[in-house]
N, C-alpha and C positions, 0 to 999 in steps of 0.2 A: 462438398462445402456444407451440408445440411449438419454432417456430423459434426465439425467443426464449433455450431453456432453455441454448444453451452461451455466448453473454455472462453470462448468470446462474453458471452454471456456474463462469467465468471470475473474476466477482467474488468467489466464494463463497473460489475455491480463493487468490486474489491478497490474502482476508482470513486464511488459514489457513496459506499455505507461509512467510511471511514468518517467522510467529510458533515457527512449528516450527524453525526454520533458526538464530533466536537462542537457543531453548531447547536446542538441543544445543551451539550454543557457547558459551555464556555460563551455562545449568543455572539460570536464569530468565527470565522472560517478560522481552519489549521493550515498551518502549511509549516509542517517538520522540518523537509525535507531528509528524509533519513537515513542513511545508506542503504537499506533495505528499498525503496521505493526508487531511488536511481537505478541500482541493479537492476531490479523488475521490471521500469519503462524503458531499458535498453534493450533486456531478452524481448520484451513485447513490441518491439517497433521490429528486429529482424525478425522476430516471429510470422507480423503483418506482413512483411516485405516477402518473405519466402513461400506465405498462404497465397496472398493475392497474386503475386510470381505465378503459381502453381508449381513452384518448386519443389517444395515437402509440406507436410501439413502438423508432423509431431510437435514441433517448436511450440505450436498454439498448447499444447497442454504441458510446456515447460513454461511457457509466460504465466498459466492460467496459478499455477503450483507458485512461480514468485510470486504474483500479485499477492495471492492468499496468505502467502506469509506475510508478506511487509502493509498489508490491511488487517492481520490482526495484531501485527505490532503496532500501528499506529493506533489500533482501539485501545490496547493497553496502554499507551501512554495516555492517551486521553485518560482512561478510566483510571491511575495511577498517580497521575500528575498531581501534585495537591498544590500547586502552583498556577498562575493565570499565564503562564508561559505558551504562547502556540506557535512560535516559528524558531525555527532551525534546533529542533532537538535530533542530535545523528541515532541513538538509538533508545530501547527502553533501558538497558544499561545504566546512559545517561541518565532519565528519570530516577530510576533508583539510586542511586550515588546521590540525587541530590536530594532526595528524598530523606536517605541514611541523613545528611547534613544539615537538615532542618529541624531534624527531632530533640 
């Protein structure tokens, strides 16, 4: 389990820097919701369910590899957004395209 603790670690912090990083630019919470960050809290709940099981323990550094993507997308949108938009952006995609339409 010891092994384990820095994918957890990983997740913990790829659920917490996102949210801090919009709250100093933006002076309220985000919440995207992005397809990326659904995918990742589903691998990361079987993930939990198969560690704490004691069923398999790989999963925790397949959850740990989503989170990391879909927190540093949500950093880019934040950091890209040139808009006061903080909820239901589905990817950076999106930011961009509206980004292009603003200009």
């Amino acid at each position: 389990m010891l092994r384990e603790l820095i994918p957890i670690a990983i997740v913990i912090a790829c659920f917490i820097v996102p949210v801090v990083i919009g709250f100093i630019k933006f002076r309220k919470m985000t919440s995207y919701h992005t397809i990326a960050v659904k995918i990742s809290v589903s691998i990361t709940i079987v993930a939990y369910v198969l560690l704490f099981t004691g069923l398999s323990s790989w999963p925790m550094s397949l959850a740990a590899a989503a989170c990391l993507y879909a927190a540093l997308e949500q950093i880019l949108i934040t950091l890209l957004n040139r808009q006061d938009k903080t909820v239901d952006i589905k990817s950076i995609w999106h930011v961009l395209k509206d980004n292009r339409k603003s200009v």
